[in-house]
C-alpha positions in Angstrom: -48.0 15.1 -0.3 -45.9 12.9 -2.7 -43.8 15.3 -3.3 -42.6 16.3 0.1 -41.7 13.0 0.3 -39.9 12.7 -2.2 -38.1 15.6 -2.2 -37.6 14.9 2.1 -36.3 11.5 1.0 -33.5 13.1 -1.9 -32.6 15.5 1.0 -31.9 12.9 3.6 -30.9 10.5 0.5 -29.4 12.0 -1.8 -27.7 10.1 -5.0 -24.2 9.7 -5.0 -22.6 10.3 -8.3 -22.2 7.8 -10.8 -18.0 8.9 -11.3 -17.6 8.4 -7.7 -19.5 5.4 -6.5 -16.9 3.0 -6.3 -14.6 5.7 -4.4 -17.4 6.0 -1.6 -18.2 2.4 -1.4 -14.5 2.1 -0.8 -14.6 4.7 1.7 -17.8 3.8 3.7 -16.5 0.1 3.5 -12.7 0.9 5.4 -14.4 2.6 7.7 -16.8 -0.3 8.8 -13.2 -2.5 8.7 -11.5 0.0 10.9 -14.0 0.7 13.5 -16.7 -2.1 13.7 -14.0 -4.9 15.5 -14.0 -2.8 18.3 -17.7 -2.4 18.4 -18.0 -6.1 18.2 -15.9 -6.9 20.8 -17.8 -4.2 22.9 -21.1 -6.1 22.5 -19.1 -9.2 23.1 -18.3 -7.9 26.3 -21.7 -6.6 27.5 -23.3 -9.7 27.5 -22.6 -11.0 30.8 -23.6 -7.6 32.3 -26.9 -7.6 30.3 -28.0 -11.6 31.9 -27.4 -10.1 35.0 -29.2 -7.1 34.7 -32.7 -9.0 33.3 -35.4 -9.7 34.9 -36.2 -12.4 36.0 -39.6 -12.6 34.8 -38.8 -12.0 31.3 -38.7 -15.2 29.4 -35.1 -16.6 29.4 -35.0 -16.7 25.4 -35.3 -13.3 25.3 -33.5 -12.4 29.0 -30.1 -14.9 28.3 -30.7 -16.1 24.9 -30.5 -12.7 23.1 -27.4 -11.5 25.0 -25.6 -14.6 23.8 -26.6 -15.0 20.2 -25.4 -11.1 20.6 -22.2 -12.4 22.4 -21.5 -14.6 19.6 -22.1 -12.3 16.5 -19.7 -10.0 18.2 -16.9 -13.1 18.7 -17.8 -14.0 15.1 -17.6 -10.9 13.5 -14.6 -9.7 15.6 -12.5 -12.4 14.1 -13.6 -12.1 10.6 -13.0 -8.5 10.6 -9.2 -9.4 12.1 -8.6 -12.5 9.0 -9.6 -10.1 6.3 -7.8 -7.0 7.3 -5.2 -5.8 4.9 -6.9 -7.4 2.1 -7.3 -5.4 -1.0 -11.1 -3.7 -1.2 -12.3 -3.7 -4.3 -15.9 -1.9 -5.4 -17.2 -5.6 -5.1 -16.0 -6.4 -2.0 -17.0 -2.6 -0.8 -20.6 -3.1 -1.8 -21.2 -6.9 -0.2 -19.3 -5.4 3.1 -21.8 -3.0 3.3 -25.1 -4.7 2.5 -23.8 -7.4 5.1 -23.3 -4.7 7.7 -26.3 -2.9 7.2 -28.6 -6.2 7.2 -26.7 -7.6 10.7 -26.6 -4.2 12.2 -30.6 -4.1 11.8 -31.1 -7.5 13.1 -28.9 -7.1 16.2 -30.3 -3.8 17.1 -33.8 -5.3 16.7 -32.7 -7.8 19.3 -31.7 -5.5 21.6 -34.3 -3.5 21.3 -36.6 -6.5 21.9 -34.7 -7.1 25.2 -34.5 -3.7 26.3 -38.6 -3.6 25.8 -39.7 -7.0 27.5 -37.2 -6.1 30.5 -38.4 -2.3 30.9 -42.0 -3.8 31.0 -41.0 -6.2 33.5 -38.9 -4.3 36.0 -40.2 -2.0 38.7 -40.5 1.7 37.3 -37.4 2.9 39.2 -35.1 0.5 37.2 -36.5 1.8 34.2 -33.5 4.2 33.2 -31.3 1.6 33.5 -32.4 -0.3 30.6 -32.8 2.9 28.3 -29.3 3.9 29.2 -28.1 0.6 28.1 -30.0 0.9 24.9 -28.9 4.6 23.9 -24.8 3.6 24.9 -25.2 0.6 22.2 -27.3 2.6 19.9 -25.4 5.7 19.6 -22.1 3.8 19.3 -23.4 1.4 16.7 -24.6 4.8 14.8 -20.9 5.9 15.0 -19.5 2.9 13.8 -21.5 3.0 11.0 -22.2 7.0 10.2 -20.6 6.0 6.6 -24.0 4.0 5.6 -26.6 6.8 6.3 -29.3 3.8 6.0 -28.1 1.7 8.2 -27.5 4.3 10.9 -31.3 6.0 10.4 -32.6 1.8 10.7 -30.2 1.0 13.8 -31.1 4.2 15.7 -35.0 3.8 14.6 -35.4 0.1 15.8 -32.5 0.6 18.6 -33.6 4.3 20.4 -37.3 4.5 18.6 -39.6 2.2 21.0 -37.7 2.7 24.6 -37.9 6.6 23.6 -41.6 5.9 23.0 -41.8 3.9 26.7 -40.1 7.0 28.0 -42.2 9.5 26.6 -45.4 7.8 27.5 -44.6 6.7 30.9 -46.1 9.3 32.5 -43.4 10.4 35.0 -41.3 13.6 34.6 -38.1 12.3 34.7 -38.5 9.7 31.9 -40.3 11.9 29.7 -37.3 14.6 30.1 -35.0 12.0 29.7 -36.6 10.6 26.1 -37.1 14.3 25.0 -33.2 14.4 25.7 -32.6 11.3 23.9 -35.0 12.4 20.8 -32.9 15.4 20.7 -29.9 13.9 20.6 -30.7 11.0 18.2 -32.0 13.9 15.3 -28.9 16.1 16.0 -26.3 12.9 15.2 -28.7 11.8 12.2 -28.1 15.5 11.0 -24.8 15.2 11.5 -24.7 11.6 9.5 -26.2 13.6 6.6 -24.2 16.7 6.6 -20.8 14.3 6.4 -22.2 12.5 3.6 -22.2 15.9 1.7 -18.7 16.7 2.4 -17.6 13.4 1.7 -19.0 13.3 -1.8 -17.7 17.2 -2.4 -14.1 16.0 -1.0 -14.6 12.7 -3.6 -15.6 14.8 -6.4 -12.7 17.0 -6.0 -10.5 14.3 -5.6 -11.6 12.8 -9.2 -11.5 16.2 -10.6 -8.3 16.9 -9.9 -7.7 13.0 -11.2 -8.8 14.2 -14.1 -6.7 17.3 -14.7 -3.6 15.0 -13.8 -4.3 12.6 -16.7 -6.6 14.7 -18.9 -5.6 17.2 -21.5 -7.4 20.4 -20.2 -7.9 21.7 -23.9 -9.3 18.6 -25.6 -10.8 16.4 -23.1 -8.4 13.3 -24.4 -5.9 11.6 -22.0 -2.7 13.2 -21.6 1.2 12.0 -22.2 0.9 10.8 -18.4 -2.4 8.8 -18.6 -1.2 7.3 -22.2 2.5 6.0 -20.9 0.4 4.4 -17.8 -2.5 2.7 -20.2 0.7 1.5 -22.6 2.7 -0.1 -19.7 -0.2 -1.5 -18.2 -1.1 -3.1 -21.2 2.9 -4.5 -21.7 2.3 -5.5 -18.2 -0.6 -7.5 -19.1 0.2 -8.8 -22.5 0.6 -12.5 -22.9 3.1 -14.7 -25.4 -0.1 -14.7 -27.9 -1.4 -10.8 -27.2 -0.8 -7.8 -30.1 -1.5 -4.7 -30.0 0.1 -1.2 -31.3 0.1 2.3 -31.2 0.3 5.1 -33.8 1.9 8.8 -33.4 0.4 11.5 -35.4 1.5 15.0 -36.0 -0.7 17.5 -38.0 0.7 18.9 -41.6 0.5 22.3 -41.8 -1.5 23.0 -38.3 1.5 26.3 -37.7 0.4 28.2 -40.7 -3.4 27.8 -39.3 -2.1 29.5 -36.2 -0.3 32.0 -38.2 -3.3 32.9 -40.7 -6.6 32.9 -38.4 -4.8 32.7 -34.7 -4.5 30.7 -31.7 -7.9 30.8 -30.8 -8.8 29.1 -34.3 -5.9 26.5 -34.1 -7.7 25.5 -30.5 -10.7 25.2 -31.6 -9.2 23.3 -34.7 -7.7 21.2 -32.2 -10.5 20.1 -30.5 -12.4 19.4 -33.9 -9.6 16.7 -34.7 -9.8 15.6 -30.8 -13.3 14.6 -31.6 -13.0 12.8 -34.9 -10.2 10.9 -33.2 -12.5 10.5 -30.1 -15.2 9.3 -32.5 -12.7 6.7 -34.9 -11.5 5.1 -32.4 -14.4 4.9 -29.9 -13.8 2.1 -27.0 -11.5 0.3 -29.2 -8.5 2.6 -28.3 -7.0 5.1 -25.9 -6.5 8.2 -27.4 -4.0 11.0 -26.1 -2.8 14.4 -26.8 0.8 14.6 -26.7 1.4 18.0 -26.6 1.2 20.8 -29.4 0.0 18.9 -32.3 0.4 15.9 -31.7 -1.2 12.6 -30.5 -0.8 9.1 -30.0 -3.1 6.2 -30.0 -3.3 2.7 -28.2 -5.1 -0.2 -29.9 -4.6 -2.9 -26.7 -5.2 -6.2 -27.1 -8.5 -7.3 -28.5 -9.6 -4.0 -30.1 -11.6 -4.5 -33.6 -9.1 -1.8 -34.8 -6.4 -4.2 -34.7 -8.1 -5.8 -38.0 -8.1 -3.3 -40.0 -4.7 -1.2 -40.9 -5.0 1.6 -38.1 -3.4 4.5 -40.2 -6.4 4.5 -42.8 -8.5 4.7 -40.6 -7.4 7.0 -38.4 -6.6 9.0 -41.6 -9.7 8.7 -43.2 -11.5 10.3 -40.2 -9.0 13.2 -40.5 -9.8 14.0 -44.4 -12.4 15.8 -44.7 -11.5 20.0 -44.3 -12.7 21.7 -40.5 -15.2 24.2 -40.6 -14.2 27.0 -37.9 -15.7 30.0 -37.2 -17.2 29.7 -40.4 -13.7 29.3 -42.3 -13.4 26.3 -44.2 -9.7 24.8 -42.8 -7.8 21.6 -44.0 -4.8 20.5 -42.3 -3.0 17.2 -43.5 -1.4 14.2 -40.9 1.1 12.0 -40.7 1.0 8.5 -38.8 3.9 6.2 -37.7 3.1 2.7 -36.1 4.4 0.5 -33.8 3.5 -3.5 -33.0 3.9 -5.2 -29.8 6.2 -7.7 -29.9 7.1 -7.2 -33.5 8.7 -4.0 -33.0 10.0 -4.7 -28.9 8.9 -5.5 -26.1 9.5 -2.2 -24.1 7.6 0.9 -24.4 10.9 2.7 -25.4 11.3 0.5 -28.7 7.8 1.1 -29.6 7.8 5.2 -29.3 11.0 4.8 -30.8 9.9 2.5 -34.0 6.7 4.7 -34.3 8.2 8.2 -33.9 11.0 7.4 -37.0 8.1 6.0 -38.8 6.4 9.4 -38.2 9.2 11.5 -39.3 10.0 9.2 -42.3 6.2 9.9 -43.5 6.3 13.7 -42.6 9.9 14.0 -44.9 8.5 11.9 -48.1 5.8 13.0 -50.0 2.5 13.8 -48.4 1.0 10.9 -51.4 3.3 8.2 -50.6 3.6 5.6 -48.3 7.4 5.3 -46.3 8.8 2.3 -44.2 11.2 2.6 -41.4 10.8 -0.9 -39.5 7.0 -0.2 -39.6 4.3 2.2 -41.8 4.5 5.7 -41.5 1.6 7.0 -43.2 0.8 10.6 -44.5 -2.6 12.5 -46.0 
């Protein structure tokens, strides 16, 4: 019995992706700022219609004092919707927007459910599908407004269309119980339809990161691209303060064309991603690593990275040293290294790539044991 529950509960809940999390809470959370000021304002609006429609028996905290408390969370919230539209929506924000919404939606459709009950229990049994169609119209439009937040629709539609569909069932006459059947119907076709769109909004948000990816990922080693390496260096000039240093190195492979020539380009591929991974595994979290293109790659050391107290060409190099083992060939391919400082070496990103790529070429032309300078190290193993 466990587990049909739980495998009921993944189907109806199922997890969202860790890669796109942020991306849906962002989604879900525009939506609730685009649509919900209107649905305030609408329960703003009903309130003087639903005082006059109580009865009178009904105790007047429940008959006029739920319709206003209503009245002014739908003022409230109308406004503070209207001051914090255009502002930037961050995952933070995202995720507070929607606990708030679920958490008030809940309350308020308690509330009305609580008057719709205490009123259908007072008022004369033909007045009765008067209060249920009040009910289902705020119900179902709450449910729109929030479709994005699958939990707060399937709470809002339980406590909002759950006990006067109950009433209506059990009342006995014909017309009610057709009407709740009806309603029931209707209520598990739109929480179908909340689920199915929560499945093609998490395929069209994991192809939307996917092809992220291929924009600023290099599709044969996994590392960043040219693209995603010139946006992580200018962010980080961007960001760079009077007292902030970091650099980047350019590195070119020694003797990588003969590999191709000798074994093929399968072999120099899979030689390629080899040295991806020893890069990948050198530098760690403590710098951005790119392939440039060909044989060659660049790396960023921003601001703050442990790499920045060490010299950044041994160890880069000393990762590289030891020979590749391919296809059971036993493969060693030399590199070179030229590096740039920020500021030492400019400002601009075009002085650094500038400084580091003669630095490279300098260490390429001199000899593969010797160190070369050209306003900064060029290194070479």
């Amino acid at each position: 019995m466990t587990g049909v529950f739980n495998r009921l509960i993944m189907r109806i809940f199922p997890p969202v992706p860790e890669e796109i999390r942020d991306d849906v809470a962002i989604l879900r959370a525009n939506r609730i700022e685009t649509l919900t000021p209107m649905l305030f304002l609408m329960l703003a609006a009903t309130t003087p219609s639903a005082i006059y429609a109580g009865v009178a028996a009904v105790h007047p905290a429940v008959r006029i004092g739920f319709p206003v408390i209503l009245a002014l969370v739908g003022i409230l919230g109308f406004l503070f919707l209207m001051h914090n539209r255009g502002r930037k929506m961050s995952p933070r924000r995202a995720r507070r927007m929607i606990r708030e919404a679920s958490w008030l939606s809940g309350i308020t459709g308690l509330m009305c459910s609580v008057w719709t009950v205490t009123n259908w229990l007072a008022a004369p049994a033909a007045t009765h599908s008067y209060y249920a169609m009040i009910m289902a119209m705020g119900s179902l439009a709450t449910a729109y407004c929030l479709s994005s937040i699958r939990f707060a629709t399937f709470v809002n539609l339980g406590v909002g269309l759950g006990p006067v569909a109950l009433l209506m069932l059990t009342s006995g006459r014909s017309p009610e119980i057709a009407a709740g059947t009806s309603l029931v119907i209707a209520t598990l076709f739109l929480l179908r339809m909340v689920i199915q769109q929560h499945g093609q909004v998490i395929d069209l948000l994991e192809l939307q990161r996917q092809m992220r990816e291929l924009a600023h990922t290099d599709p044969l080693t996994g590392l960043a691209n040219r693209r995603e390496f010139d946006l992580c260096l200018d962010h980080e000039i961007a960001a760079a303060g009077a007292d902030s240093h970091f650099a980047i190195a350019l590195l070119d492979l020694n003797g990588f064309k003969p590999v191709n020539d000798a074994h093929g380009h399968a072999v120099g591929d899979l030689l390629l991603c080899e040295i991806a991974e020893r890069l990948r595994g050198a530098c760690g979290r403590h710098a951005v690593v790119a392939r440039q293109g060909g044989d060659e790659f660049a790396i960023l050391a921003p601001a703050g990275s442990q790499l920045l107290e060490t010299s950044l060409a041994d160890h880069i190099l000393s990762a590289l040293a030891a020979p590749y083992r391919i296809d059971g060939r036993l493969i060693r391919v030399g590199a070179s290294i030229g590096t740039a400082s920020w500021p030492e070496h400019g400002h601009m990103a075009r002085n650094l790539f500038e400084v580091a790529d003669a630095a490279l070429y300098a260490a390429k032309a001199a000899d593969r044991r010797q160190t070369s300078s050209v306003e900064s190290i060029g290194w070479v193993a």
